[in-house]
C-alpha positions in Angstrom: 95.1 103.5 112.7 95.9 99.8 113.1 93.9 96.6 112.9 91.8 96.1 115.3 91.9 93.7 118.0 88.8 91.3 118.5 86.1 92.2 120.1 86.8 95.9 119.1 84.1 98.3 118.3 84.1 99.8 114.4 82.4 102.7 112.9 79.3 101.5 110.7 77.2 103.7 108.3 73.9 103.0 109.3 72.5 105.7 107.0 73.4 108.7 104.7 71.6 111.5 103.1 72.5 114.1 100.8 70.7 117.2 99.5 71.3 119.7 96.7 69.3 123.3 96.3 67.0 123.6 93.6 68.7 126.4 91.5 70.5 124.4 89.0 73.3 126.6 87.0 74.4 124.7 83.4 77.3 125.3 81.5 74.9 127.3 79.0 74.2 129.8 81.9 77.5 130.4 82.6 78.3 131.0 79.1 75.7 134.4 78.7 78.4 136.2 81.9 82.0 134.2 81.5 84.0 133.6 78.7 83.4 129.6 78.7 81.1 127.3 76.6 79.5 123.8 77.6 82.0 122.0 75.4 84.4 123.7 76.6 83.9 122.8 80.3 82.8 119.2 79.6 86.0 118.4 77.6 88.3 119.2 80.6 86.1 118.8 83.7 83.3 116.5 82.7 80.9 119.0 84.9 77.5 119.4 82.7 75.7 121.6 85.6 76.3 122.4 89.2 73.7 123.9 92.2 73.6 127.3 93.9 72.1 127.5 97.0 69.1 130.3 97.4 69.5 133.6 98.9 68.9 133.5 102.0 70.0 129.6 102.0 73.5 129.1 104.3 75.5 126.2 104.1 74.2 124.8 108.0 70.5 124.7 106.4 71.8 122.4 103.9 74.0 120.3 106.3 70.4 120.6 108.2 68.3 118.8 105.7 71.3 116.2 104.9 71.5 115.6 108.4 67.8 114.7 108.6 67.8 112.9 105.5 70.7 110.8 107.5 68.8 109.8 110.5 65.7 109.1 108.7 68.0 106.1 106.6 69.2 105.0 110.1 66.1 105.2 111.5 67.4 107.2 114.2 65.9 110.5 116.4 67.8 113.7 116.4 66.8 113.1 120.1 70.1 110.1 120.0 72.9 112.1 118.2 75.4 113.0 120.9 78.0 114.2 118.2 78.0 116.3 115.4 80.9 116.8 113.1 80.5 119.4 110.1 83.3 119.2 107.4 83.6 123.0 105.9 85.3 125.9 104.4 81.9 127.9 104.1 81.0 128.5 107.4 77.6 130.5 108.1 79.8 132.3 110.3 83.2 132.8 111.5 81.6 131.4 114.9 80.0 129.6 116.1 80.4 126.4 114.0 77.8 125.1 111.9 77.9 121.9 113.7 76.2 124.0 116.7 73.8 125.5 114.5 72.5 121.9 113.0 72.5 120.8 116.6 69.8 123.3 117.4 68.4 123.2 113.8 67.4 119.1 113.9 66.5 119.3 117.7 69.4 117.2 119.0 70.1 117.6 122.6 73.1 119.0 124.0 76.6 116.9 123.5 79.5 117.7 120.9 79.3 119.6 118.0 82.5 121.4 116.4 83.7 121.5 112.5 86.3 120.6 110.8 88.0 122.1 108.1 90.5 120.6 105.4 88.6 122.0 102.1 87.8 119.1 99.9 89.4 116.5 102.1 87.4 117.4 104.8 85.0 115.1 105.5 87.5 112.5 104.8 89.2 113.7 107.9 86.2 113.8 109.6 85.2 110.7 109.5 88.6 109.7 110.5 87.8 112.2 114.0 84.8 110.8 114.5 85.8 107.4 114.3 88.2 108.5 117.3 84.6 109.0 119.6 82.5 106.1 118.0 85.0 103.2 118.3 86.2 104.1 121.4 82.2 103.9 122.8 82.3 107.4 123.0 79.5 108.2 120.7 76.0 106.2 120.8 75.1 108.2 117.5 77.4 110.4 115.4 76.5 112.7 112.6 79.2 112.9 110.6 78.3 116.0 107.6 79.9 117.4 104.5 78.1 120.9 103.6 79.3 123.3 101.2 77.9 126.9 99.5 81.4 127.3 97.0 79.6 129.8 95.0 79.7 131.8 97.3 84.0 132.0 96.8 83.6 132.3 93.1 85.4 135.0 91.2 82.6 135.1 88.3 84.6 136.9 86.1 87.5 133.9 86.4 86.3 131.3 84.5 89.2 128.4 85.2 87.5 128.3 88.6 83.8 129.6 88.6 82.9 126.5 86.3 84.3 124.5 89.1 82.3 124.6 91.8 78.7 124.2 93.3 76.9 123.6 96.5 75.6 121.1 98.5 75.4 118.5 101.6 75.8 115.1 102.1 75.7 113.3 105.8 76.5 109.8 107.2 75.4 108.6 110.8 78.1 106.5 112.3 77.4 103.5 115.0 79.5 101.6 117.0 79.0 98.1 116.1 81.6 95.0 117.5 84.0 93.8 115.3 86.1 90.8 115.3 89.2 92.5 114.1 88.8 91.2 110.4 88.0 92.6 107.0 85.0 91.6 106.7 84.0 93.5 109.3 81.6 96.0 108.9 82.2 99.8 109.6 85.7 102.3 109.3 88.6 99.6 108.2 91.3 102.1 108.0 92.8 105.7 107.1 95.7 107.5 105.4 95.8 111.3 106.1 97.9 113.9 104.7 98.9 117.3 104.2 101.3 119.9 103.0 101.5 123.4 104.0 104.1 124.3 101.1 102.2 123.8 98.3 99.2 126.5 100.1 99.6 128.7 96.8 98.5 126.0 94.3 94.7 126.2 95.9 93.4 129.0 98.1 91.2 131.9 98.9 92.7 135.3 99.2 90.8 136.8 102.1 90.1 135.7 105.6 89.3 137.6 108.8 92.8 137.6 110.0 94.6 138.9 107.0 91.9 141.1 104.9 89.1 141.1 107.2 87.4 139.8 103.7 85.6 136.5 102.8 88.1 136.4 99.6 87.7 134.5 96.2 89.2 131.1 95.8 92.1 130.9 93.4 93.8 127.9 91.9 96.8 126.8 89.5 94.5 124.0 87.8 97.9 122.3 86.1 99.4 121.6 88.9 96.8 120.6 91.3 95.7 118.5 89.1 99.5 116.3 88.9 99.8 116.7 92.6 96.7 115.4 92.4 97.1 111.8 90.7 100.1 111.0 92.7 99.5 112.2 96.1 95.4 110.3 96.2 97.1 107.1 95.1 100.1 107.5 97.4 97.2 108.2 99.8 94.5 105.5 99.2 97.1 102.5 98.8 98.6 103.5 102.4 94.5 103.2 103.5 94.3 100.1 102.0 97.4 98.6 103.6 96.2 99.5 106.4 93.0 98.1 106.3 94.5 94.9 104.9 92.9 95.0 101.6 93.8 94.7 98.1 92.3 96.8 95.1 90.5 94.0 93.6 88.8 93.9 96.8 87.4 97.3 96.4 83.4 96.9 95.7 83.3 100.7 94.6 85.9 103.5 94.5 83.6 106.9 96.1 86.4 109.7 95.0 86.2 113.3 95.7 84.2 114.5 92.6 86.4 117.0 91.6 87.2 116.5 88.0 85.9 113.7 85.8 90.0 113.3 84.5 91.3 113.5 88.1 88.8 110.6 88.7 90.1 108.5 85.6 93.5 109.3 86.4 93.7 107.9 90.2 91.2 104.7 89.5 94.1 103.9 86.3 97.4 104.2 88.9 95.8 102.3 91.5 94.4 99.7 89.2 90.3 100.4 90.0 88.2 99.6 87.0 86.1 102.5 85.6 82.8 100.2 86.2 83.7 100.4 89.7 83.8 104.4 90.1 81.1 106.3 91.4 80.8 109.6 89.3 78.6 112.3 90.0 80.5 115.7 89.3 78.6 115.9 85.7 75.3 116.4 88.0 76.7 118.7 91.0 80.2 120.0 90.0 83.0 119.9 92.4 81.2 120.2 95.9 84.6 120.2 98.6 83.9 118.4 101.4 80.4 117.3 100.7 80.8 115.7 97.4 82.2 112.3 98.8 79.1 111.7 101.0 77.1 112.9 98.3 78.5 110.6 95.7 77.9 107.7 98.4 74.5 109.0 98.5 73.9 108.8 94.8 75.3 105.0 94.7 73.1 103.6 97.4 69.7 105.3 95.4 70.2 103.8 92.1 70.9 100.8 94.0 74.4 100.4 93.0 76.0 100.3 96.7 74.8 97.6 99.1 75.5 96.5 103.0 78.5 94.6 103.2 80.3 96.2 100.2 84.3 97.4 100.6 84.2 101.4 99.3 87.1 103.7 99.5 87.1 106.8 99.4 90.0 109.6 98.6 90.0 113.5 98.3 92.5 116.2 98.0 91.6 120.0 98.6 93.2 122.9 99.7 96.7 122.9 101.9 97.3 121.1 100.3 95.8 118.5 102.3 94.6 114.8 101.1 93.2 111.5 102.2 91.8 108.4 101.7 89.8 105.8 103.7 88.4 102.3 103.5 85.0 101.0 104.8 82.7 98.2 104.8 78.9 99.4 104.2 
């Protein structure tokens, strides 16, 4: 992506929403089935409790009430979205795509709805895809959604991952808005995307309908996700910033993919963020993939911490390996 010229349209938030299911599951409930204890999990994850979605309850009724939660912050119909783009690795479904089944869910009338899915880094991407429609003045009113039911991967009886993980949603709405080709506009600044196919065996899921004709369990090598990690997000979210023409000191408030509280630490220290400036909510929900960025952003702007006209970037890394960063004025 490179600047933009002026007059050009952007990609401004004009609302975001975020929901989590009621069933909370602490580290002292996982402790009566797994091997584990709170202490334990807090010491090397900093995740106190994380949400399961209800029987019954599939990730596109989530994305659903995220989505809705969205518009109503824009102050927008579902009668005006005319794109719908649903970041997940826990489709409903092998088809159709969840994106279709919010479309009919919220009401919005027919236009484009697909998913996409790079794990954790996926609504990262997304946003990056749907930029491609809203600054080109090809979408009026975009949805872009993070939704996730992880649990549902879990090996139970494998506690270096079942701790991990929880469920949830978290949605933006994206408007075009002219820009003048500066910084200070508001809206999508700039991306840095990446991925790497060779380093599939450090984070995946075992099953899948081509291979096993099984949903699978996810497996990881914690260790070394965790160095690939560090270096590839900062690698990642200093290429985003250069490209956006920003500095770190800039940054109002680093949104990172809330994975692990140390992961966190360790990119905001490389990069030279501040730990005031870092939103952290993986005590509350765990390690959400692709919906824990937008949830995290949702979190900031209740407790009043992230206002219009602020510089956020945000950064993920999730299964691929694939990883990403972007920059945006609120």
């Amino acid at each position: 992506m490179t600047e933009a010229s002026p007059g050009s349209l952007r990609s401004l938030v004009t609302g975001v929403g975020g929901y989590l299911p009621s069933d909370i599951v602490t580290n002292t409930d996982l402790a009566k089935f797994v091997d584990t204890n709170d202490e334990w999990i807090v010491e090397r994850t900093g995740i106190r409790q994380r949400h399961r979605a209800a029987e019954g309850e599939f990730t596109s009724d989530l994305a659903t009430v995220a989505a809705q939660r969205a518009l109503a912050a824009a102050g927008r119909k579902a009668s005006e979205v005319d794109l719908i783009i649903v970041a997940t690795t826990t489709p409903d479904l092998t088809f159709p795509s969840v994106a279709t089944m919010v479309q009919y869910k919220i009401g919005a009338p027919v236009g484009i709805a697909f998913d996409v899915q790079a794990v954790c880094s996926g609504f990262v991407y997304a946003m990056s895809v749907a930029d491609g429609f809203v600054a080109r003045g090809l979408s009026k009113c975009a949805l872009v959604i993070g939704a996730e039911t992880m649990t549902r991967l879990m090996d139970w009886a494998d506690r270096g991952t079942c701790v991990l993980f929880g469920d949830g949603a978290g949605a933006v709405v994206l408007e075009p808005q002219k820009g003048q080709g500066r910084t200070s506009d508001r809206g999508l600044l700039g991306f840095s995307l990446r991925a790497d196919g060779s380093k599939k065996d450090l984070l995946f899921v075992d099953g899948g309908p081509s291979s096993t004709g099984t949903v699978g369990h996810l497996r990881m090598l914690g260790n070394q996700v965790f160095r690939h990690a560090v270096v590839n997000i900062s690698e990642a979210i200093e290429a985003s910033a250069a490209v956006a023409g920003v500095t770190m000191a800039e940054v109002d408030w680093f949104i990172p993919h809330q994975a692990n509280q140390r992961i966190l630490e360790g990119v905001a220290k490389r990069v030279g963020i501040p730990e005031e400036k870092v939103i952290s909510t993986v005590a509350l929900h765990a390690n959400t993939s692709a919906a824990s960025i937008p949830l995290a952003l949702n979190h900031g702007i209740e407790d009043g911490r992230i206002k219009p006209g602020q510089l956020l970037l945000l950064e993920a890394m999730g299964g691929g390996l694939t990883w990403g960063a972007c920059v945006l004025r609120l």
